[in-house]
KEKOL-171405 format. One record per residue: z, y, x negated of N, C-alpha, C, O in turn; residue in three letters. Coordinates in pm, whole numbers, padded with zeros to 5 digits, always signed. Layout:
N
ZYXZYXZYXZYXALA
...
END
This chain:
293
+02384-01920+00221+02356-01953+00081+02282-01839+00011+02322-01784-00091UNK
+02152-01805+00088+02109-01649+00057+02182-01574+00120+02247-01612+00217UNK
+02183-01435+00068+02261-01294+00039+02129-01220+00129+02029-01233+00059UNK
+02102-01159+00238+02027-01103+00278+01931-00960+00194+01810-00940+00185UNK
+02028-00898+00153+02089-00808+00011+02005-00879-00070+01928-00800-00125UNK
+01985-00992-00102+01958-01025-00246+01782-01066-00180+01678-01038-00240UNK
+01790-01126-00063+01600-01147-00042+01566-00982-00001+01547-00929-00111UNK
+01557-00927+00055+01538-00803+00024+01489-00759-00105+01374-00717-00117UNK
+01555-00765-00185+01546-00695-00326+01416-00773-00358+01303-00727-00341UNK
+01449-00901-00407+01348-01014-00447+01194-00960-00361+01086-00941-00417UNK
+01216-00947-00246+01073-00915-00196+01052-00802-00239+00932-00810-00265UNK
+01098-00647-00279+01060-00537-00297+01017-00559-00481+00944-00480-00542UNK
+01081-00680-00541+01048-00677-00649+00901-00755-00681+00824-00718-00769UNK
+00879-00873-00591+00749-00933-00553+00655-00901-00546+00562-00963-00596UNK
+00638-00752-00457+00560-00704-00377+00488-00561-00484+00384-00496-00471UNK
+00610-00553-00595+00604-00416-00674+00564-00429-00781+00512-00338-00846UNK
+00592-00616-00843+00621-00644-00973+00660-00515-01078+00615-00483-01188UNK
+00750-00467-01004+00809-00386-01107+00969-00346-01063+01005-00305-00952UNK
+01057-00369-01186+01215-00391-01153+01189-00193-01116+01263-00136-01036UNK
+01101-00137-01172+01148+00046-01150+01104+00011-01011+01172-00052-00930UNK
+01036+00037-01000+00944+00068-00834+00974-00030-00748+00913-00023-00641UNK
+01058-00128-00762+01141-00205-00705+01284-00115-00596+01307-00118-00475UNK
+01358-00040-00718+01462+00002-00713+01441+00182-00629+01515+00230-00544UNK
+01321+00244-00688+01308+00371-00580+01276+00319-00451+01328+00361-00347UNK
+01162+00197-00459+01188+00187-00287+01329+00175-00213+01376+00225-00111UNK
+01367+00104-00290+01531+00086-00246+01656+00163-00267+01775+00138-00249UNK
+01596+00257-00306+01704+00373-00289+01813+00313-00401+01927+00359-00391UNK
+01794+00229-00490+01922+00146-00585+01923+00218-00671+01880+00333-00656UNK
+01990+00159-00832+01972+00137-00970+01914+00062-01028+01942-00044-00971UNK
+01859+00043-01094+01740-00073-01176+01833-00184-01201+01809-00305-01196UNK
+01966-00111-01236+02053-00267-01298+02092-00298-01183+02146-00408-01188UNK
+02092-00251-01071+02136-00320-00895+02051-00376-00851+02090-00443-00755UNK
+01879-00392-00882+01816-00438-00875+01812-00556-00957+01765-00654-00899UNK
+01849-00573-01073+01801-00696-01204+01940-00777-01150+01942-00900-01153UNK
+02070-00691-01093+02191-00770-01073+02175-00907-00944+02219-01021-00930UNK
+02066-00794-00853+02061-00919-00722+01944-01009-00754+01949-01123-00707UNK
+01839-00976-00826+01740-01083-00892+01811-01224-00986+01765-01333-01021UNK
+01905-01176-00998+02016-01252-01115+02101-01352-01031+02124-01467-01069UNK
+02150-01293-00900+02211-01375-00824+02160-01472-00725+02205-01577-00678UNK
+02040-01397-00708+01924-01522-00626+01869-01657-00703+01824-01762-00658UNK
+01894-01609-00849+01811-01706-00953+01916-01799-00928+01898-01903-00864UNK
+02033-01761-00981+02177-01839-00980+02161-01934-00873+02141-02055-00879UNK
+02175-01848-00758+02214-01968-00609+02095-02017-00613+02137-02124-00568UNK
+01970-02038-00627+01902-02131-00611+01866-02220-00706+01831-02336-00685UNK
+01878-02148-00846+01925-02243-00993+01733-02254-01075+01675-02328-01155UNK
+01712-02182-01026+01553-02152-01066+01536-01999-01096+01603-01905-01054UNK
+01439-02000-01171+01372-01844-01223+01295-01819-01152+01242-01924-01118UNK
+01246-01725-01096+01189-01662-00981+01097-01563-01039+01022-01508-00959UNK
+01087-01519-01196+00997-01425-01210+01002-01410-01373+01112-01423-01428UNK
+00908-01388-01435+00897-01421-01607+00849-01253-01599+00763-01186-01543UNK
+00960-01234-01690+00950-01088-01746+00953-00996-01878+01050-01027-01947UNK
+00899-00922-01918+00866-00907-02072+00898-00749-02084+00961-00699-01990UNK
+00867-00683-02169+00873-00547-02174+00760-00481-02077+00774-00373-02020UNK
+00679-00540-02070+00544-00488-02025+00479-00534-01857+00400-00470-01787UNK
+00551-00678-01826+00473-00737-01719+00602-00787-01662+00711-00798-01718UNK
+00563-00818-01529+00649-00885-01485+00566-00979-01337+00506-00900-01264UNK
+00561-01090-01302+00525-01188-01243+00607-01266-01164+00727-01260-01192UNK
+00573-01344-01064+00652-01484-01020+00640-01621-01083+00535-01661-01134UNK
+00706-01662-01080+00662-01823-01140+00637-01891-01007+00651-01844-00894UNK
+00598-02012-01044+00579-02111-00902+00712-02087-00805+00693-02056-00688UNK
+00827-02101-00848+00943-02123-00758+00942-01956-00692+00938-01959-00569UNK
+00944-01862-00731+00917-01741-00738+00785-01728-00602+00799-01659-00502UNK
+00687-01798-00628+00590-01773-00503+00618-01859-00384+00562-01839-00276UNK
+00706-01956-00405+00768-02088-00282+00829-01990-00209+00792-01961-00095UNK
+00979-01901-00304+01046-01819-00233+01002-01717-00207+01097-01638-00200UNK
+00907-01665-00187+00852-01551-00100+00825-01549+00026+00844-01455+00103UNK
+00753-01715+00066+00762-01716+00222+00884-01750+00302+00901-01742+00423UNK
+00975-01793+00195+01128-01838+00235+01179-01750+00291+01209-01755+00410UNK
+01204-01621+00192+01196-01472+00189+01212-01401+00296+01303-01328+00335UNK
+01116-01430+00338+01044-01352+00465+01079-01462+00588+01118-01418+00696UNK
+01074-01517+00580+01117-01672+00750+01267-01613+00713+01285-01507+00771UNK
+01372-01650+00637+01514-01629+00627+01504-01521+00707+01532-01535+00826UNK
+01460-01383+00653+01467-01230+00665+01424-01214+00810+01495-01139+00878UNK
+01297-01282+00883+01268-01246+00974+01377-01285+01078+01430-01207+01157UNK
+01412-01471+01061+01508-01528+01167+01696-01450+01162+01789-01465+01241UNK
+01687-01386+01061+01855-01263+01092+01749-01162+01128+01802-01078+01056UNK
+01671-01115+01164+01667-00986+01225+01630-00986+01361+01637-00893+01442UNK
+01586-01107+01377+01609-01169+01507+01713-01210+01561+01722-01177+01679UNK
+01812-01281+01513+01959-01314+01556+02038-01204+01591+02116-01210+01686UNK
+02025-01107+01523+02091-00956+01481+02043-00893+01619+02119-00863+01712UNK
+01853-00871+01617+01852-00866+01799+01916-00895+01896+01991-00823+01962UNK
+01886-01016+01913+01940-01097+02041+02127-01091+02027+02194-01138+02118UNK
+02167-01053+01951+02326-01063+01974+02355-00950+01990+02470-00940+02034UNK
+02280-00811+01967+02348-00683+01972+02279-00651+02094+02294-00536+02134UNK
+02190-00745+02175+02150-00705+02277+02040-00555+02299+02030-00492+02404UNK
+01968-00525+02167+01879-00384+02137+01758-00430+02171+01728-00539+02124UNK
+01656-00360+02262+01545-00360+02251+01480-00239+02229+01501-00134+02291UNK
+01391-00258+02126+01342-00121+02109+01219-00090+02202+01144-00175+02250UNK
+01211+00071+02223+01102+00108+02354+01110+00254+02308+01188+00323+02242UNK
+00998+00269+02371+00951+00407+02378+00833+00416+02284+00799+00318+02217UNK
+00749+00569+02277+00625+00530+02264+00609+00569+02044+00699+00619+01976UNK
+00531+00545+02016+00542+00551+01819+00414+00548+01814+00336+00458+01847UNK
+00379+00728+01738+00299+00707+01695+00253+00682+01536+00305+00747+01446UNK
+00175+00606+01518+00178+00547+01377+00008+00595+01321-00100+00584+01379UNK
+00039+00646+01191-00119+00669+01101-00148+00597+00983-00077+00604+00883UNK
-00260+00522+00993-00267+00440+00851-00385+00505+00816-00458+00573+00887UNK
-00396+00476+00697-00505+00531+00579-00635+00438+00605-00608+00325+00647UNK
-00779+00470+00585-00863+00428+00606-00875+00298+00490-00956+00205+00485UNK
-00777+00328+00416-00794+00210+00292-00744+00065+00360-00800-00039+00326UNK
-00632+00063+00460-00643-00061+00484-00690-00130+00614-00633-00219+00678UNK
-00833-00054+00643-00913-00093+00766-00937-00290+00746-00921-00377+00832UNK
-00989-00306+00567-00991-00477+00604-00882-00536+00531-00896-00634+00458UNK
-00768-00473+00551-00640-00542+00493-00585-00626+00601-00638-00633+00712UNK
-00492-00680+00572-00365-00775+00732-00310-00677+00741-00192-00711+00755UNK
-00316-00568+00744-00246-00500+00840-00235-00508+00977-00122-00484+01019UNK
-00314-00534+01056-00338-00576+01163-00304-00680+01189-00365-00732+01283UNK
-00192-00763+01120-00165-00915+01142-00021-00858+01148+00059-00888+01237UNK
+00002-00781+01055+00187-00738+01088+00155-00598+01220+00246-00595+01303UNK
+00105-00550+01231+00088-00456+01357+00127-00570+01495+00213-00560+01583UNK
+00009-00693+01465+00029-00754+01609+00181-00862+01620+00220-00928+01716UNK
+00235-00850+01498+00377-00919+01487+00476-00816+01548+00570-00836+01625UNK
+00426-00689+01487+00506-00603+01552+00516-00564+01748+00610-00548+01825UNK
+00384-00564+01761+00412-00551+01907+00447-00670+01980+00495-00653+02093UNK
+00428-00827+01921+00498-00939+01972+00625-00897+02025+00663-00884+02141UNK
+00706-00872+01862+00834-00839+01879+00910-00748+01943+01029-00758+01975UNK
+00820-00642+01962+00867-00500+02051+00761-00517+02152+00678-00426+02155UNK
+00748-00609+02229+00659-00524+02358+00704-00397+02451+00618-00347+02524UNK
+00802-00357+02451+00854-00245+02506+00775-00129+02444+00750-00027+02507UNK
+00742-00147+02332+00706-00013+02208+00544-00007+02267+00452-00087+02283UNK
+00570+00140+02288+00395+00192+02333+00340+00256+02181+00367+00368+02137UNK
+00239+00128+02102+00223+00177+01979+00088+00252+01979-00007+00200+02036UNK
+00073+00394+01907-00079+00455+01905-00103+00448+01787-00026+00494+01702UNK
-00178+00409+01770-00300+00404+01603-00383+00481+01569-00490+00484+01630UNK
-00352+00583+01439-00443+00691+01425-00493+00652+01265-00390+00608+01214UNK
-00567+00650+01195-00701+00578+01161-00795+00713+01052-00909+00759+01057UNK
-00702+00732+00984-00773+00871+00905-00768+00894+00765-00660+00849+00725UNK
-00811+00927+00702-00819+00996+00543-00652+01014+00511-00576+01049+00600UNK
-00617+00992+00407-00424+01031+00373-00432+01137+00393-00380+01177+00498UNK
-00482+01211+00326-00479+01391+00322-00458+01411+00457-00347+01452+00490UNK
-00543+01390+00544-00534+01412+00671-00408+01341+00791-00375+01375+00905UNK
-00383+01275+00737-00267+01178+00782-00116+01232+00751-00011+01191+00799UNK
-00137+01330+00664+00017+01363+00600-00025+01487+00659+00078+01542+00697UNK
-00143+01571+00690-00099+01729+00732-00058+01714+00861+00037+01787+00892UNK
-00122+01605+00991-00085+01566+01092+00089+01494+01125+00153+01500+01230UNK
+00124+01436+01008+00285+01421+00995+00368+01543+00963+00484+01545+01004UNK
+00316+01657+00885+00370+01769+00884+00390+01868+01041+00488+01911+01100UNK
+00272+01872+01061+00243+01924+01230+00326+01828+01339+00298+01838+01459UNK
+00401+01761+01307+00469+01651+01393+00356+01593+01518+00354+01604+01640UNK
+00302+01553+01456+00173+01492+01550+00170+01325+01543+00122+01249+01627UNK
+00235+01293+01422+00276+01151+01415+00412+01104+01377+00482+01190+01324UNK
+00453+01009+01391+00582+00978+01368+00605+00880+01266+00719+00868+01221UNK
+00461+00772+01202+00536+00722+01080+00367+00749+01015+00268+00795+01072UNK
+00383+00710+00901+00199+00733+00816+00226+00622+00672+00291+00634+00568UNK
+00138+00509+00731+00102+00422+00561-00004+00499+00521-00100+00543+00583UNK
+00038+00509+00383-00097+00645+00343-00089+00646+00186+00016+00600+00139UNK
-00182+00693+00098-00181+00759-00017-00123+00872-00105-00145+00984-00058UNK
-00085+00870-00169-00044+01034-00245-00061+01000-00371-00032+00894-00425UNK
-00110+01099-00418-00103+01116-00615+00068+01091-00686+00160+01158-00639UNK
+00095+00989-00799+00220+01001-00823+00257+01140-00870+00366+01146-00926UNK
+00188+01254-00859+00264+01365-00928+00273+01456-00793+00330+01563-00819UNK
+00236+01446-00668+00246+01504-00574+00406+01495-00538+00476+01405-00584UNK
+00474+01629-00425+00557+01593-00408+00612+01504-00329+00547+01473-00229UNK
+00728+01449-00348+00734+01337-00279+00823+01435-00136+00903+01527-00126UNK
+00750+01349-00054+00791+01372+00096+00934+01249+00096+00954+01140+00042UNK
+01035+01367+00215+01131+01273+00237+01178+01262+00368+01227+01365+00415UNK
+01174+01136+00455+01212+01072+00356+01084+00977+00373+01007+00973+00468UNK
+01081+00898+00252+00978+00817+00227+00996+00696+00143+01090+00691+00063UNK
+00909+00593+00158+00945+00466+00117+00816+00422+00015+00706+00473+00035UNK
+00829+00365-00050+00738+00311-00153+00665+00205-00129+00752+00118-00122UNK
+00559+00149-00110+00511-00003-00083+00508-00034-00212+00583-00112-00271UNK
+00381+00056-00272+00334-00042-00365+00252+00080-00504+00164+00163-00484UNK
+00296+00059-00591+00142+00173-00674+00036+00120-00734+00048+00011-00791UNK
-00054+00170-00732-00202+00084-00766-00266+00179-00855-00261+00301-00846UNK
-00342+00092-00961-00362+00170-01050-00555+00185-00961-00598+00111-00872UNK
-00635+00316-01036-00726+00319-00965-00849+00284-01009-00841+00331-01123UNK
-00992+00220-01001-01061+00170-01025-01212+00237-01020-01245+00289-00914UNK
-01300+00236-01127-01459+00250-01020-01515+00124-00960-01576+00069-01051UNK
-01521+00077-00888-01607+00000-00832-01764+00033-00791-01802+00149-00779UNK
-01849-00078-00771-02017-00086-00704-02030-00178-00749-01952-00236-00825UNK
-02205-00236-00687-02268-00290-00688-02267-00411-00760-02241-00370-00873UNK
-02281-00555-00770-02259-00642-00881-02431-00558-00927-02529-00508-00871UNK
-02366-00592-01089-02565-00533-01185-02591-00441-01139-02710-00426-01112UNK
-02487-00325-01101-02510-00179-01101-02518-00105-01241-02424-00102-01320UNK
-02628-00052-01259-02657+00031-01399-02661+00137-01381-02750+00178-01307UNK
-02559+00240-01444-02582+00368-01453-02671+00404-01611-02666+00356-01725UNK
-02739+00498-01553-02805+00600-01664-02717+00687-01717-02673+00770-01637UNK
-02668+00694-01866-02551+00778-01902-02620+00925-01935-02557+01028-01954UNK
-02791+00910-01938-02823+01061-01926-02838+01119-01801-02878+01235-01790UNK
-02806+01043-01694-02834+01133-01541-02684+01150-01480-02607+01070-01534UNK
-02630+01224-01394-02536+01230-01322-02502+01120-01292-02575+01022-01287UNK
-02317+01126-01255-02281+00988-01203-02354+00963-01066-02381+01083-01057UNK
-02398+00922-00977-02378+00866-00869-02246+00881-00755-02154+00799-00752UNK
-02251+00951-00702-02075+00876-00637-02048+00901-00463-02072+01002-00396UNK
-01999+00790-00426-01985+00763-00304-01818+00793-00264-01721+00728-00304UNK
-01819+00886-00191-01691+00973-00164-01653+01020-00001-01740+01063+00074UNK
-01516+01005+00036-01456+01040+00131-01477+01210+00118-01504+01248+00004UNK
-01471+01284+00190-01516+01400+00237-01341+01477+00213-01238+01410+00223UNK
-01343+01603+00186-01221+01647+00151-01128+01637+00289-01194+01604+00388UNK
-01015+01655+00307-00914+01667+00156-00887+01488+00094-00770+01467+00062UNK
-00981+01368+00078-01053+01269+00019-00906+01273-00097-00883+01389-00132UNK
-00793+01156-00168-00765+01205-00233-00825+01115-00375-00821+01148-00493UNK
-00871+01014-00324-00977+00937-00436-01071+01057-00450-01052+01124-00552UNK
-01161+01095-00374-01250+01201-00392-01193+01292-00531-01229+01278-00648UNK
-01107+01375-00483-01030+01442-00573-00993+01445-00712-00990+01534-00796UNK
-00964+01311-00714-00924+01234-00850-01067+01242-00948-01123+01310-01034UNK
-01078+01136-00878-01288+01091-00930-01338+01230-00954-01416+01242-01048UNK
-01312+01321-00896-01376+01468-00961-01332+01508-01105-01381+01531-01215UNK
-01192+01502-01032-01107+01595-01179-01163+01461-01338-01210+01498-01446UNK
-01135+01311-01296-01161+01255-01399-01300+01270-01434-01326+01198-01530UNK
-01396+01335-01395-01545+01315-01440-01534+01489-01489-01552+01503-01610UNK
-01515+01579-01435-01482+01693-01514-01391+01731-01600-01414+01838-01655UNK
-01282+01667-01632-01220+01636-01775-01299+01591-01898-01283+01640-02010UNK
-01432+01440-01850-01506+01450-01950-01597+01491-01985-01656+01440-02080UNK
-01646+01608-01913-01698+01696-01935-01863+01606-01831-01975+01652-01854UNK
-01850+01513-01753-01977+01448-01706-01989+01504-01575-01914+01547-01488UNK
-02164+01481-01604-02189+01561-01454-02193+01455-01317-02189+01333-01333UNK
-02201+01513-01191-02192+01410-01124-02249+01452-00965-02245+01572-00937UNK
-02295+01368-00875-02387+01382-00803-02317+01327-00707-02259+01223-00736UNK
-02301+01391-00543-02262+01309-00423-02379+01234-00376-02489+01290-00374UNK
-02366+01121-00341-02500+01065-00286-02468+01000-00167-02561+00973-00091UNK
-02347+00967-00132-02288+00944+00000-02170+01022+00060-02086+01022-00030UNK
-02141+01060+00119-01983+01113+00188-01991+01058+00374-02073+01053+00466UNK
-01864+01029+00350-01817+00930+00453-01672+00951+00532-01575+00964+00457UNK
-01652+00955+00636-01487+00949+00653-01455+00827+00677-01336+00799+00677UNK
-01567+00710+00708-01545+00564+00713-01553+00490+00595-01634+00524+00509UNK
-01498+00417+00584-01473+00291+00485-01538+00249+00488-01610+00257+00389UNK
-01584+00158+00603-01689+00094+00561-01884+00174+00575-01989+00110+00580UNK
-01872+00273+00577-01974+00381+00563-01961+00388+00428-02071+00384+00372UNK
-01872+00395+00357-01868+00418+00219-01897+00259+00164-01968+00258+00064UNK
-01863+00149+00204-01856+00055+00127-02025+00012+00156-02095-00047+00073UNK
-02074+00059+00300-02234-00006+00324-02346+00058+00197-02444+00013+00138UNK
-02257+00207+00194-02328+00269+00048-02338+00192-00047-02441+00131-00076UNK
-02212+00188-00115-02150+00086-00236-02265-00044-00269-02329-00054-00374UNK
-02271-00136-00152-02288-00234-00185-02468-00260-00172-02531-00363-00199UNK
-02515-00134-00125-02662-00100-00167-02697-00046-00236-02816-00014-00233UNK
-02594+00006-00361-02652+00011-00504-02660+00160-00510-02679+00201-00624UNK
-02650+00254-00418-02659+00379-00439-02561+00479-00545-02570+00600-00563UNK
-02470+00387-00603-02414+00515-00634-02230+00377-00682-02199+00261-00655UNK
-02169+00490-00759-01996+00410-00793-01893+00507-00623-01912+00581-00526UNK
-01786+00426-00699-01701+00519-00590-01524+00463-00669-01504+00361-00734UNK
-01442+00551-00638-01306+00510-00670-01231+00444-00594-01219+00483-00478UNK
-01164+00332-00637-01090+00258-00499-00972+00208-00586-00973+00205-00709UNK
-00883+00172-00515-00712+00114-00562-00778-00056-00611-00842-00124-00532UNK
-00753-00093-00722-00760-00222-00762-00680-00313-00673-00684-00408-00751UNK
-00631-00346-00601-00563-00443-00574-00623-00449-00419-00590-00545-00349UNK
-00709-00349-00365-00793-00350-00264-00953-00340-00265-01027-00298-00176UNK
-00990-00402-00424-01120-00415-00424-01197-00503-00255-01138-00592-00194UNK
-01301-00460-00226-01338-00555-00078-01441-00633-00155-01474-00607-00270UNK
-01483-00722-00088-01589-00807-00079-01686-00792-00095-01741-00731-00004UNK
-01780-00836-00218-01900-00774-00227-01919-00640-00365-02025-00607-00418UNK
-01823-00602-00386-01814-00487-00498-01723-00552-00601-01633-00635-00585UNK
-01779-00480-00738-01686-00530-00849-01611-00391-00901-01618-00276-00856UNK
-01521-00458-01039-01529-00326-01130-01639-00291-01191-01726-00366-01236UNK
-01634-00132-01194-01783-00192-01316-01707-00176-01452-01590-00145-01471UNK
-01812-00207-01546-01778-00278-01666-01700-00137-01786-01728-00021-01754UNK
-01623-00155-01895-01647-00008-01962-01734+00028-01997-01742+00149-02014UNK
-01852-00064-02031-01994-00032-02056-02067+00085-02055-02151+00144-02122UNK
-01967+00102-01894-02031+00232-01793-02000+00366-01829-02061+00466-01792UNK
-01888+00359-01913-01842+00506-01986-01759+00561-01850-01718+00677-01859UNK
-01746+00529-01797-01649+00618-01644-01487+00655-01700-01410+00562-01722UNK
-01453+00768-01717-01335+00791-01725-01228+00704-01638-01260+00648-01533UNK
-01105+00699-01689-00984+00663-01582-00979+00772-01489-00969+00891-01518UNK
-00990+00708-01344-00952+00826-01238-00790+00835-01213-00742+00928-01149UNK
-00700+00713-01277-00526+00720-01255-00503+00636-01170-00573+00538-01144UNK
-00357+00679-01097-00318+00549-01005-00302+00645-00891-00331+00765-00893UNK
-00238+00554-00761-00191+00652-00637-00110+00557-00592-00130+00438-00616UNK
+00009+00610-00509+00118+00574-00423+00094+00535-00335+00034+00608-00256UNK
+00129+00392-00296+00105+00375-00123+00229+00387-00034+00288+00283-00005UNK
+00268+00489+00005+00393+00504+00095+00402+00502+00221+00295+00535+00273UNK
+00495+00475+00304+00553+00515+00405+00648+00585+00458+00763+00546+00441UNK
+00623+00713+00538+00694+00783+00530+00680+00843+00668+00577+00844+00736UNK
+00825+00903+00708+00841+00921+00863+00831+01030+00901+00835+01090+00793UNK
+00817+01118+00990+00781+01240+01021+00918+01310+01034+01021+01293+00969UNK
+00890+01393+01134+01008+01490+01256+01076+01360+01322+01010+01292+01401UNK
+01227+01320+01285+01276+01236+01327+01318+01269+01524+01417+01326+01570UNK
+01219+01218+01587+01230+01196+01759+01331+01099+01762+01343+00998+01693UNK
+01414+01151+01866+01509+01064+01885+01438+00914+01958+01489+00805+01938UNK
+01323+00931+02038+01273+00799+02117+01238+00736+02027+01279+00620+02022UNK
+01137+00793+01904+01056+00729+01796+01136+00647+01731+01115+00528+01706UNK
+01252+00729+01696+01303+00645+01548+01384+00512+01510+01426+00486+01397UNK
+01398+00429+01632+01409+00282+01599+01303+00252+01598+01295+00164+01512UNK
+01175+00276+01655+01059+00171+01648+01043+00217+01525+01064+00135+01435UNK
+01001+00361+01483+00978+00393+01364+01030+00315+01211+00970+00262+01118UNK
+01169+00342+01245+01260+00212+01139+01177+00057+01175+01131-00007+01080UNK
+01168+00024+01261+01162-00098+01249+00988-00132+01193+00967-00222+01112UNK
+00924-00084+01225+00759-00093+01192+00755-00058+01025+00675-00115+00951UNK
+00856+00049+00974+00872+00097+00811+00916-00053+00750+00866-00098+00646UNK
+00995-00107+00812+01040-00231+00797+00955-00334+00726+00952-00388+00615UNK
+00881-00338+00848+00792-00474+00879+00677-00482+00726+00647-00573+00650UNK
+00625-00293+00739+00528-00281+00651+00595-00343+00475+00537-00410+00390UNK
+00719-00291+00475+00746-00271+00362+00799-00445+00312+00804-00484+00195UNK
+00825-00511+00409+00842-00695+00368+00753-00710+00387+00762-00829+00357UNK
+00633-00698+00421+00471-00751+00422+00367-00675+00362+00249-00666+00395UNK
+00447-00608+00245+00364-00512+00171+00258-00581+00069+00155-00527+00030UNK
+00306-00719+00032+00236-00787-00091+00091-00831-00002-00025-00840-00045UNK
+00144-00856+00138+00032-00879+00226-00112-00779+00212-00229-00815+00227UNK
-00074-00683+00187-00139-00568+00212-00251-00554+00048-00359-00496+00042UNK
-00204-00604-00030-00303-00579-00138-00297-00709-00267-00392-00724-00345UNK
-00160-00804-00273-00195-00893-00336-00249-01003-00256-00187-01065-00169UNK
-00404-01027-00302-00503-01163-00195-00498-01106-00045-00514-01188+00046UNK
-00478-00983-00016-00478-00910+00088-00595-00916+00161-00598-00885+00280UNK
-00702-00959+00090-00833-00904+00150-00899-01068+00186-01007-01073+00245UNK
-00831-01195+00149-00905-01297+00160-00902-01337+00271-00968-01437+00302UNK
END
C-alpha cells in the first residue's frame, strides 16, 4: 500500500522540514520530492504536512506516520536481509561530533550493532574540524559532523539536517554591553568557535575567552555557571541553558550543516558504512527534533 520510495522521501522531508533540503539529501528534484509527498497523501487520503511559502510542518496524521515510517522501513530492510541472505561484518570506523554526546544517538548506534553484530564498530568522539581532517587522512570511514553551509561540500555526502545557530547561557544571564562578550568556546579548528568570532568581529564587539573546552559538557558545566554565552545549533539546545534574549545585542552567528559523509571507500567498510549512513539519516529527526528529552 506504501511505496518504500515514497516513506523514504516523507521521512527526509520530516526530519528537514524542508521540500529543498529534503531533495539534496536525496540526490532528487524538488518536484520528485513534492511528487512522492503527493502520492503518500493520496494512498493514505490524509495531509501529512501544512505548507506555505515560508514553513513547512506535520500535521497530526503527519506525526502518526512518522513512526509508521520508520516500523514499515525498518521491517523491508529486514526482509530484504534475511532473503538475500547478507550479513554485514568487518570492522567501521565511525566519528561523531561532540555535539551529539546527549543526543539518541546512542539509541540508533545500539540498534545498529543489534542488527549487525558481526560489525566491529569504533567510536571516535571529536570536534568536526577534527573529524573531517581525520576522514581526509583515511583514518575513519564514516563522520556525523558539522560544516559551514558555504564550505565545500565533501563527496560523497549526505545531509541530515541544517540548523540555524544560536547564543545560548545561563537562565538571567546579563551581559554588560560595555565589557567584552564573555564566551565559552571549543578550542580551534572549533567551527562554532569560528563563527561566534567572525559574528562578534563583523560588529565590530569585543570579546573575551573565559572557557575553552574540547568537551561538551566542559563547555556546558561553564555555561550553566553563568560564566560567560557560547554558540550552539538551536534544535540541540541541552538542559539547563536558554536562548538569550535580543536584549543581549549578540549578532547572528548563521547556521551549519549536519552531514554524513564517508571517507576512502574500503572495500570491508563500505556495507556497514552504507548501512549505519542509513540508520543515521531515518533517525535523523531523532537527533535534534525533542532529541534531547
Amino acid at each position: 500500500m506504501y511505496e518504500p520510495t515514497h516513506l523514504r522521501t516523507f521521512l527526509s522531508v520530516a526530519q528537514t522540514l524542508s521540500f529543498t533540503q529534503a531533495a539534496r539529501r536525496l540526490g532528487l528534484r524538488q518536484s520528485t520530492v513534492s511528487q512522492h509527498v503527493r502520492r503518500l497523501e493520496e494512498a493514505t487520503g490524509r495531509q501529512l504536512f501544512t505548507r506555505d511559502t515560508h514553513s513547512v510542518e506535520l500535521t497530526e496524521d503527519g506525526e502518526a506516520m512518522l513512526g509508521f515510517a520508520r516500523r514499515i522501513l525498518d521491517v523491508h530492510e529486514q526482509a530484504a536481509q534475511f532473503f538475500t541472505g547478507t550479513r554485514l561484518r568487518g570492522r567501521l570506523r565511525f566519528g561523531a561530533s561532540e555535539d551529539f554526546v546527549l543526543t539518541r544517538l546512542p539509541e540508533i548506534l545500539e540498534r545498529f550493532r543489534h542488527e549487525h553484530p558481526e560489525v566491529d564498530l569504533e567510536l571516535t568522539v571529536e570536534l568536526s574540524g577534527t573529524l573531517h581532517e581525520q576522514l581526509a587522512a583515511g583514518r575513519l570511514d564514516l563522520v556525523l559532523a558539522k560544516r559551514r553551509p558555504e564550505d565545500p561540500r565533501p563527496d560523497p555526502h549526505r545531509l541530515v539536517w541544517q540548523d540555524e545557530l544560536v547564543w545560548i547561557g545561563a537562565p538571567g544571564l546579563r551581559l554588560d554591553p560595555h565589557r567584552p562578550v564573555p564566551l565559552i568556546v571549543y578550542p580551534p579548528p572549533g567551527i562554532t568557535r569560528d563563527l561566534a568570532l567572525r559574528a562578534l568581529e563583523r560588529e565590530g564587539r569585543q570579546w573575551r575567552i573565559v572557557c575553552s573546552s574540547g568537551s561538551l559538557n566542559g563547555l556546558l558545566a561553564a555555561a550553566r555557571a553563568g560564566l560567560g554565552v557560547m554558540v550552539h545549533a538551536r534544535g540541540l539546545i541541552p538542559p539547563g541553558l536558554v536562548r538569550m534574549p535580543e536584549r543581549a545585542g549578540l549578532p547572528e552567528p548563521g547556521s551549519v550543516d549536519f552531514v554524513v559523509v564517508h571517507g576512502r571507500r574500503r572495500p570491508s567498510a563500505q556495507g556497514a558504512a552504507d548501512a549505519l549512513a542509513a540508520a543515521i539519516l531515518a533517525g535523523g529527526d531523532r537527533l535534534h527534533r525533542g532529541g534531547q528529552g
